[in-house]
C-alpha positions as CSV (number, residue, x, y, z in Angstrom):
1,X,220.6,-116.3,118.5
2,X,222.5,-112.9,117.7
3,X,223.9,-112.1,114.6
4,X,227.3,-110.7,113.9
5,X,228.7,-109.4,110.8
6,X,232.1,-109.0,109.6
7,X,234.0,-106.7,106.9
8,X,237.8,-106.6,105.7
9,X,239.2,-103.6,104.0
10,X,243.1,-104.5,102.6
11,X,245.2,-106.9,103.0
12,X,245.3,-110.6,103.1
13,X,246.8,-110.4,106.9
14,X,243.5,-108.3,108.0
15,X,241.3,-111.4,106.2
16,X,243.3,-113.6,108.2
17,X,242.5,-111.6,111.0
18,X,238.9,-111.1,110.4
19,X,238.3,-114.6,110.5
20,X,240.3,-114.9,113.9
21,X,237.8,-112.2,115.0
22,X,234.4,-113.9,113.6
23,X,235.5,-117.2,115.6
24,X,235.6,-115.8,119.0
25,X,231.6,-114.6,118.1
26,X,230.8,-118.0,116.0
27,X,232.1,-119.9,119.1
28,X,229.8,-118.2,121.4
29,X,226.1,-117.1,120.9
30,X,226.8,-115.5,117.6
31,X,225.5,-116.3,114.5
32,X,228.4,-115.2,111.8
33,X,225.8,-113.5,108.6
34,X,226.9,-111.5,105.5
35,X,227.2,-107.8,105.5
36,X,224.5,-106.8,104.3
37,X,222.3,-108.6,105.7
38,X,220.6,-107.6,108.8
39,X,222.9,-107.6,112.2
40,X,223.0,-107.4,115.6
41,X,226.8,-106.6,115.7
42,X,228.3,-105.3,113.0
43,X,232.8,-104.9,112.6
44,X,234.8,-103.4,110.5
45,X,238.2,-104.2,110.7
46,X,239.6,-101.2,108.6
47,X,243.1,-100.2,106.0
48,X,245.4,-97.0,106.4
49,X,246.7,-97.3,103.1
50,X,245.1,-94.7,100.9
51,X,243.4,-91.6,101.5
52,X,240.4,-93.5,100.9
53,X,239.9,-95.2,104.4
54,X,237.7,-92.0,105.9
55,X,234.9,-92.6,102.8
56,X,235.3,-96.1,103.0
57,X,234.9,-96.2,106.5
58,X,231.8,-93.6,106.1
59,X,230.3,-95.7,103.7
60,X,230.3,-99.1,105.0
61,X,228.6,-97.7,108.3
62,X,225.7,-95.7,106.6
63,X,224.8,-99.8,105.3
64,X,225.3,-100.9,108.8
65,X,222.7,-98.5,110.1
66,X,220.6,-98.8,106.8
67,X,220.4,-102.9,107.7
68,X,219.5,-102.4,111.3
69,X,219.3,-98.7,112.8
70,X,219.5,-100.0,116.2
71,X,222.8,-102.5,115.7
72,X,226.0,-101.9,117.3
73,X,229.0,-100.8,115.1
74,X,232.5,-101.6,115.7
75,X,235.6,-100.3,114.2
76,X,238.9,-102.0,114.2
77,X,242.1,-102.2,112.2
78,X,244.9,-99.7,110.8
79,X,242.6,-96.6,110.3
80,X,241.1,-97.0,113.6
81,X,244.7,-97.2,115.5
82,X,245.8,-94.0,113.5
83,X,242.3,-91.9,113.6
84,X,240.3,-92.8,116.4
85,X,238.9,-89.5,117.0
86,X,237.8,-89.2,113.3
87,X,236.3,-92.2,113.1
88,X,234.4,-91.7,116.2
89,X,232.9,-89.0,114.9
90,X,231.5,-91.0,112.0
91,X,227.6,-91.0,113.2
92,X,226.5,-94.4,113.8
93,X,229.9,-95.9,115.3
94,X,229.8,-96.9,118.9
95,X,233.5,-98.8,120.1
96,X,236.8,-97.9,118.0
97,X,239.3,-100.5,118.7
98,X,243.2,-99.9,118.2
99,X,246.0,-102.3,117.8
100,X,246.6,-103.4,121.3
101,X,243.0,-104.1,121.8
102,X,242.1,-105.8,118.1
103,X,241.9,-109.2,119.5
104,X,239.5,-108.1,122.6
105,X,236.7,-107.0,120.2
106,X,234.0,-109.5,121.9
107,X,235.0,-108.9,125.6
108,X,234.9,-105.1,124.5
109,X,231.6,-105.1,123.1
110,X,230.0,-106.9,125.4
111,X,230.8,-104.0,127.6
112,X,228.9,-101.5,125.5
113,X,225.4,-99.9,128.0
114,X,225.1,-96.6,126.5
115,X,224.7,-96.7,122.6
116,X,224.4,-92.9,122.6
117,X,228.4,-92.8,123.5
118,X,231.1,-93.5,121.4
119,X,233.8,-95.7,123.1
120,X,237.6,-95.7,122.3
121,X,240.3,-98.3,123.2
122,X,243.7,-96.8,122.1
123,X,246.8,-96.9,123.0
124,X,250.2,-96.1,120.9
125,X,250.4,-98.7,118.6
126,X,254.2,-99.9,120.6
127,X,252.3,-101.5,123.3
128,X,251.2,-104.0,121.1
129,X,253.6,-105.5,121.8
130,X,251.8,-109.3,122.0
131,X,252.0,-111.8,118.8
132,X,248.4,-112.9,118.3
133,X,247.7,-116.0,115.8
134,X,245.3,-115.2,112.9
135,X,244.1,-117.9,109.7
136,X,241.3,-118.0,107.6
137,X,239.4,-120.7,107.6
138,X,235.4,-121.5,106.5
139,X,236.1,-118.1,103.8
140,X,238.0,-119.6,100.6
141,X,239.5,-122.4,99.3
142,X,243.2,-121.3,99.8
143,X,243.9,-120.2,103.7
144,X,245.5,-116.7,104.8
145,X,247.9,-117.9,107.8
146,X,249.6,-115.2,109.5
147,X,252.9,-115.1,110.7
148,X,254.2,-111.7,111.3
149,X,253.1,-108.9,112.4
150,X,254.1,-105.0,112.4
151,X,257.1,-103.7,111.2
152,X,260.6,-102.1,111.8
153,X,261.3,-100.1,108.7
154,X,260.3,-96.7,108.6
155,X,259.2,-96.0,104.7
156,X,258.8,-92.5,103.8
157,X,255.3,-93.4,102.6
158,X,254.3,-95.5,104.5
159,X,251.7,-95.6,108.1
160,X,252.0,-99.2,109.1
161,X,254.3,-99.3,111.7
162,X,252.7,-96.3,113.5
163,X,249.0,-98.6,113.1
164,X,250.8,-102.0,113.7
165,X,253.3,-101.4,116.0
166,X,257.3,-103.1,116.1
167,X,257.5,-106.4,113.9
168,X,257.0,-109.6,116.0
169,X,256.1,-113.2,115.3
170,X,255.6,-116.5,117.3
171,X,258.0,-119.9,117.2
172,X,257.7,-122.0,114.3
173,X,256.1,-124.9,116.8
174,X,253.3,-122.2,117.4
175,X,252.6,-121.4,113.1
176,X,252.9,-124.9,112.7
177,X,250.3,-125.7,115.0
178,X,247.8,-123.2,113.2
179,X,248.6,-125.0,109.7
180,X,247.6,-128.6,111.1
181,X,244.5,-126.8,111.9
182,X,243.8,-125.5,108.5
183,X,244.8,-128.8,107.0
184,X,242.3,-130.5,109.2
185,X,239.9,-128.3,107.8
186,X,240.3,-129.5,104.4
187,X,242.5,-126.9,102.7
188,X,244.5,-127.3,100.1
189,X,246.7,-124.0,100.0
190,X,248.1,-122.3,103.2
191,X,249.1,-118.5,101.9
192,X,251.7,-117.1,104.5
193,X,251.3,-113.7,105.3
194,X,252.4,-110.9,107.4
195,X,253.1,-107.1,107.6
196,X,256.7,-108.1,106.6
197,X,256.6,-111.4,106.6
198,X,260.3,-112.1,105.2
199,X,261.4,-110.5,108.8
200,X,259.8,-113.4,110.8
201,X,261.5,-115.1,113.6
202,X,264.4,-112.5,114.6
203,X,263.1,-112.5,118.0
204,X,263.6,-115.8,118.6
205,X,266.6,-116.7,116.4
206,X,264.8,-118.5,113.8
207,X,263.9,-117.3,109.8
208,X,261.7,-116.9,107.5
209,X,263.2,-119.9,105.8
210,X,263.3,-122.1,108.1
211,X,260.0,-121.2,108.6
212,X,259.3,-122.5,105.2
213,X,261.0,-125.4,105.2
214,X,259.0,-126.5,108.4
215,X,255.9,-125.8,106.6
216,X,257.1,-128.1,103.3
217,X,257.4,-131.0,105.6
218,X,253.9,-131.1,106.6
219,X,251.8,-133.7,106.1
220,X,248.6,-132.8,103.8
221,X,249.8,-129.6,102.8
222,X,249.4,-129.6,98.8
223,X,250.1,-125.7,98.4
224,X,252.2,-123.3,100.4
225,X,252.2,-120.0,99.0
226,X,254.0,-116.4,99.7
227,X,251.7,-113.4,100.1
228,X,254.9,-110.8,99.4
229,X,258.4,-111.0,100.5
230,X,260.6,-107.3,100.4
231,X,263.5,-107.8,98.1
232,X,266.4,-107.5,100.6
233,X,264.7,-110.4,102.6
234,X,264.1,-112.9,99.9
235,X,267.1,-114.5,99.6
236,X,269.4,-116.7,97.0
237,X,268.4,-119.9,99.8
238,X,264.8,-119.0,99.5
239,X,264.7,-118.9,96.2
240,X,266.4,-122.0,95.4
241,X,264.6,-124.4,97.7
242,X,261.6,-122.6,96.4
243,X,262.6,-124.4,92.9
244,X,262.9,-127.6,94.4
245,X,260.1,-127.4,96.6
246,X,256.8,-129.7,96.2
247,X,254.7,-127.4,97.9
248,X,255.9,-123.6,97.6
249,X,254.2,-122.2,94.3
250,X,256.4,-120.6,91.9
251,X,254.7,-117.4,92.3
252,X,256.6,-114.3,94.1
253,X,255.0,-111.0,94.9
254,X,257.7,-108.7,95.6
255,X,257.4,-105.1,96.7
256,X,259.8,-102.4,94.4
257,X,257.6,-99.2,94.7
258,X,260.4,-97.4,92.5
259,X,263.1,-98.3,89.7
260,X,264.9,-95.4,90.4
261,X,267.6,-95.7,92.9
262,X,267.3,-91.7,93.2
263,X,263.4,-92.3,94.8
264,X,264.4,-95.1,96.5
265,X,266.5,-93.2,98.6
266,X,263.4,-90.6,99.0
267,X,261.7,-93.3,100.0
268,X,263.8,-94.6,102.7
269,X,264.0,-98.4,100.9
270,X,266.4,-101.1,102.5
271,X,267.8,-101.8,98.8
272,X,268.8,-100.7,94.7
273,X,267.1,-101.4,92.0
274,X,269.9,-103.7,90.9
275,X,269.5,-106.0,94.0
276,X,265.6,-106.1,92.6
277,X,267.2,-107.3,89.1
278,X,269.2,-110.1,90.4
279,X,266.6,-111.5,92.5
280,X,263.7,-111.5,89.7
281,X,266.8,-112.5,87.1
282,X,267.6,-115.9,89.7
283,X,263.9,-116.9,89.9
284,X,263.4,-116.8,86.4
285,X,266.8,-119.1,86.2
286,X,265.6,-121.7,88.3
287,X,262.3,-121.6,87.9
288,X,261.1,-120.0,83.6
289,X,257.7,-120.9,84.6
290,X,257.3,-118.6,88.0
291,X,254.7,-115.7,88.0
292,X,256.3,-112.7,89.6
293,X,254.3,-109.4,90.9
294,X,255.6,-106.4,91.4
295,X,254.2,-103.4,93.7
296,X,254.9,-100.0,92.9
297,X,254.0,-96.5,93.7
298,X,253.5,-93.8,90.9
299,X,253.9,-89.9,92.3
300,X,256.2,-90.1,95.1
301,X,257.3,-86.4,96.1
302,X,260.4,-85.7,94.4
303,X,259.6,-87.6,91.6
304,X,260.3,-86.1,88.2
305,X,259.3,-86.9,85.1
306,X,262.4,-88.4,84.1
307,X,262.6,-90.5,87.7
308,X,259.6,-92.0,86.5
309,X,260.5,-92.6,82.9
310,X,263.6,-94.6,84.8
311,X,260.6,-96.8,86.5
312,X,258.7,-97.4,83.1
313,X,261.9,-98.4,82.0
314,X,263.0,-100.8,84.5
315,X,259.7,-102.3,84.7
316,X,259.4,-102.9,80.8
317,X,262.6,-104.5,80.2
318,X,262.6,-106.8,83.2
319,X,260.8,-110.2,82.9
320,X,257.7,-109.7,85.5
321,X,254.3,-110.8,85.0
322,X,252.2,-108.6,86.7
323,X,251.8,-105.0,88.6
324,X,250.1,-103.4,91.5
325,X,250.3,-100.1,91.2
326,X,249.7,-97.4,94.3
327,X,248.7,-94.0,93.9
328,X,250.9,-92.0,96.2
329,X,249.0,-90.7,98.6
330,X,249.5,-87.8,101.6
331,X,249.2,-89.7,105.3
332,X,249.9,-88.1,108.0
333,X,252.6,-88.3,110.5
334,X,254.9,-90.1,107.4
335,X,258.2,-88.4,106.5
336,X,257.1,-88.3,102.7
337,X,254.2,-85.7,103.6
338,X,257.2,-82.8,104.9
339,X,258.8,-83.5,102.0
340,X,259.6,-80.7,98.5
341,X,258.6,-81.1,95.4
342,X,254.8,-82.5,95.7
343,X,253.3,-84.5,92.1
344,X,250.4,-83.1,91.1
345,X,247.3,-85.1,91.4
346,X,246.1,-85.6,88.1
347,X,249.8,-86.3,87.0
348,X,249.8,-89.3,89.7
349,X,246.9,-90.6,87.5
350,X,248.3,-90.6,84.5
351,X,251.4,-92.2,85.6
352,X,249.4,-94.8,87.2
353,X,247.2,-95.1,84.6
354,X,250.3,-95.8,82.2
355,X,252.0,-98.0,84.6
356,X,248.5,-100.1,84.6
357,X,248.7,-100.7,80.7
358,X,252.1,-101.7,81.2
359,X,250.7,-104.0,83.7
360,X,247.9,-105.3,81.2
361,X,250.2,-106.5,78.9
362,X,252.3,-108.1,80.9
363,X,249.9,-109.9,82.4
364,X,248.8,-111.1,79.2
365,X,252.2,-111.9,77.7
366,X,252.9,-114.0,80.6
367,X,249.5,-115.7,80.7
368,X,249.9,-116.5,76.8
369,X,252.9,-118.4,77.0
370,X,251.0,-120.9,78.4
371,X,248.5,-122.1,75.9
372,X,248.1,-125.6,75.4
373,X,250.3,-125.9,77.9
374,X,249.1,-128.5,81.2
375,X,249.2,-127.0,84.6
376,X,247.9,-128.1,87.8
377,X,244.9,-125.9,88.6
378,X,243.5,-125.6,92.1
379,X,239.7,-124.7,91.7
380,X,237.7,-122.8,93.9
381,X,233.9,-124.1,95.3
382,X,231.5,-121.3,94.4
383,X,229.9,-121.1,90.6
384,X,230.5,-117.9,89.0
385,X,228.5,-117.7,85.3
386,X,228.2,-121.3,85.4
387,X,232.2,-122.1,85.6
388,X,233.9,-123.0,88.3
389,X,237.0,-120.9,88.5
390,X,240.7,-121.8,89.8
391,X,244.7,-120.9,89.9
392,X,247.4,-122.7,88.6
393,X,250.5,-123.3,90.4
394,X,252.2,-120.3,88.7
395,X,249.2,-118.1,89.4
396,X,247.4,-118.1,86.1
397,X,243.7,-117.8,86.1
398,X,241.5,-120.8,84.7
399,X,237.6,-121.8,84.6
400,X,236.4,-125.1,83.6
401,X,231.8,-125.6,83.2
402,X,230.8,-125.6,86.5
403,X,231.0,-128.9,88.5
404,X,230.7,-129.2,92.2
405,X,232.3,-132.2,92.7
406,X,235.4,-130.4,91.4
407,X,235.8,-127.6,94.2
408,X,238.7,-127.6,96.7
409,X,240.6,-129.8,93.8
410,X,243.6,-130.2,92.5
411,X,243.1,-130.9,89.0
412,X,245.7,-130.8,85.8
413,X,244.4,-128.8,83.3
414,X,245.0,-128.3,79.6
415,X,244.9,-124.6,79.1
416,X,242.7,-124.3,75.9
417,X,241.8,-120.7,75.1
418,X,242.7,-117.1,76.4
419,X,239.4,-114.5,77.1
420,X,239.2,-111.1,76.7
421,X,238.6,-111.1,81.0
422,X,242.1,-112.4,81.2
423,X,241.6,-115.9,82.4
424,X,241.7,-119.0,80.1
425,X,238.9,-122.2,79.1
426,X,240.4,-125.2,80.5
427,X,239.9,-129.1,80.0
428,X,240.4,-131.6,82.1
429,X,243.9,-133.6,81.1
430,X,243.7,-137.2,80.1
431,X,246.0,-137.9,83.4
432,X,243.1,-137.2,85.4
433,X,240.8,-140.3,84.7
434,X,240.0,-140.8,88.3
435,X,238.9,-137.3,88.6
436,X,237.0,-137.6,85.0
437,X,235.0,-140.5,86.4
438,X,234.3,-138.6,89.6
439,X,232.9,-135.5,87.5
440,X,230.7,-137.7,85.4
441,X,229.0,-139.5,88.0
């Protein structure tokens, strides 16, 4: 049997879409193996996001080749729709795949005769104009279901609509039918995920929340939760049935990139930094326990020392519990990169650097609250350091001694002691004598 390996730079929709991609092999002749172990086929289903993706890219096919010299290496994803010449001439690569042609990566490298030419599929990334379903499934405990994809706003920073093309998504019938799959397949957590997710269903007259509540109804869904949502899309409606909600987590990742209404501008944002406020200030209303992320980009052109002071601010003052902070980075093709008034390098750094200490103690503010408090923990399967590790509804990280009877459980969990690595001991909660028995056994 052929082996085939598989690796996701990125984001959460191209691990959903990896795992689309490893099926069509797995339910062939294909044996799915780890990276770095030796391959017959190995993919790389690649990020635009940084200025990184060339090395990456570079790197990650030098272990190919290292593994097995005579393998055939496929490139895929973001960087490949938006550099297909450059990473063609990345020694070792033998098929680059763009957007429109993601999905026929076996047909397409089945094709391959002569290893000693490159082969590219690209077209502009508007012809991709087709929806195609992606989930995650046999990789985690929690599932990456995807439900949009591309996008129609044209950040200043940002390359994802050129590499993804117009936003689109299917009917809710169609999603629906991936979930029952998932939950057939023994997951507990569906995350829903997209480019822009929050835009879903326009073409067909639906919305995101309705969306939602179609996915709460489910039967055998324990956990739905949302990858990111932009702030002008997350709505007072999503939010409050959000609170109410069985299902949906009370955990929000929501893009703001800058507090300063000045750099939003620059950056060509759909929204103020005051609509940000109200929408973090509602969730925390209805819901004092939620865990909100925040994503944020540090050395925008045009952004002054003061402009950024105005983004510490905001940040510090309002009650989030975590950030990811970006880097800005030069991408060609982006209106951002013709821009005045470049940031030094090193001064990006330091601003990310002090945004990510802001970031550290949120995290752990937010995370302390909850001492000796009981939440219900969803634990992974794998043994790390002999403790099995998990997430609480509210996205707080929690490891209880190892036991594999507990994987892919729902457990509640007293949260005993805070660590240095940012995640707390647990114990299991009295309520859980069923589950106590089961452990002991």
């Amino acid at each position: 049997m052929k082996k085939a390996a598989f690796h996701t730079l990125g984001c959460k929709l191209n691990f959903a879409e990896t795992s689309t991609l490893k099926r069509q092999f797995n339910d062939t002749e294909f044996e799915i193996v780890g990276f770095d172990q030796k391959a017959d086929i190995y993919v790389l289903n690649t990020c635009s996001v940084t200025q990184d993706a060339n090395r990456d890219c570079r790197k990650l096919v030098r272990r190919a080749i290292r593994k097995n010299p005579d393998a055939i290496v496929a490139v895929t994803g973001c960087y490949a729709q938006l550099e297909p010449e450059e990473i063609a001439a990345i020694e070792g690569v033998n098929i680059v795949i763009g957007a429109k042609d993601k999905f026929n990566l076996y047909e397409l490298i089945e094709q391959i005769e002569d290893r000693n030419n490159t082969i590219i599929h690209h077209s502009d990334a508007n012809e991709a104009v087709d929806f195609h379903n992606a989930f995650s499934a046999n990789d985690r405990t929690r599932a990456f279901l995807k439900v949009q994809d591309g996008c129609d706003y044209k950040c200043a920073f940002c390359t994802i609509p050129l590499a993804r093309g117009k936003s689109r998504s299917p009917k809710i019938e169609e999603i629906l039918k991936n979930a029952e799959k998932v939950i057939a397949d023994g997951y507990k957590e569906i995350v829903v995920t997209g480019v822009n997710a929050g835009d879903f269903g326009k073409q067909n007259g639906e919305t995101f929340f309705e969306l939602l509540k179609a996915l709460d109804e489910l039967p055998g869904l324990q956990r739905i939760r949302i990858s990111s949502i932009e702030p002008n899309l997350l709505t007072d409606e999503i939010i409050r049935f959000t609170a109410e909600s069985k299902t949906i987590q009370p955990h929000f990742h929501i893009p703001l990139q800058s507090g300063s209404d000045t750099m939003l501008k620059k950056m060509r944002r759909r929204y103020k930094s005051q609509l940000y406020r109200d929408r973090v200030q509602l969730i925390k209303e209805v819901m004092p326990h939620a865990c909100i992320g925040v994503d944020v980009i540090t050395g925008h052109p045009g952004e002054t020392e003061d402009l950024f002071q105005e983004t510490f601010d905001f940040l510090s003052e309002l009650p989030v519990s975590y950030l990811h902070v970006f880097t800005y980075s030069e991408r060609p093709n982006t209106a951002a990169i013709l821009m005045d008034d470049s940031v030094p390098v090193p001064l990006r750094k330091k601003r990310t650097h002090k945004l990510r200490r802001l970031s550290a103690k949120k995290r752990f503010a937010f995370d302390s609250i909850y001492q000796n408090d009981i939440r219900p923990v969803l634990f992974e399967e794998e043994e790390k350091d002999g403790l099995l590790f998990g997430w609480s509804d509210n996205y707080v990280r929690v490891a209880i001694p190892y036991n594999e009877r507990l994987g892919n459980s729902i457990i509640s969990i007293k949260l005993d002691k805070i660590t240095t690595d940012g995640y707390y001991f647990g114990e299991l909660a009295k309520q859980n004598s069923e589950i106590i028995e089961k452990a002991h056994a």
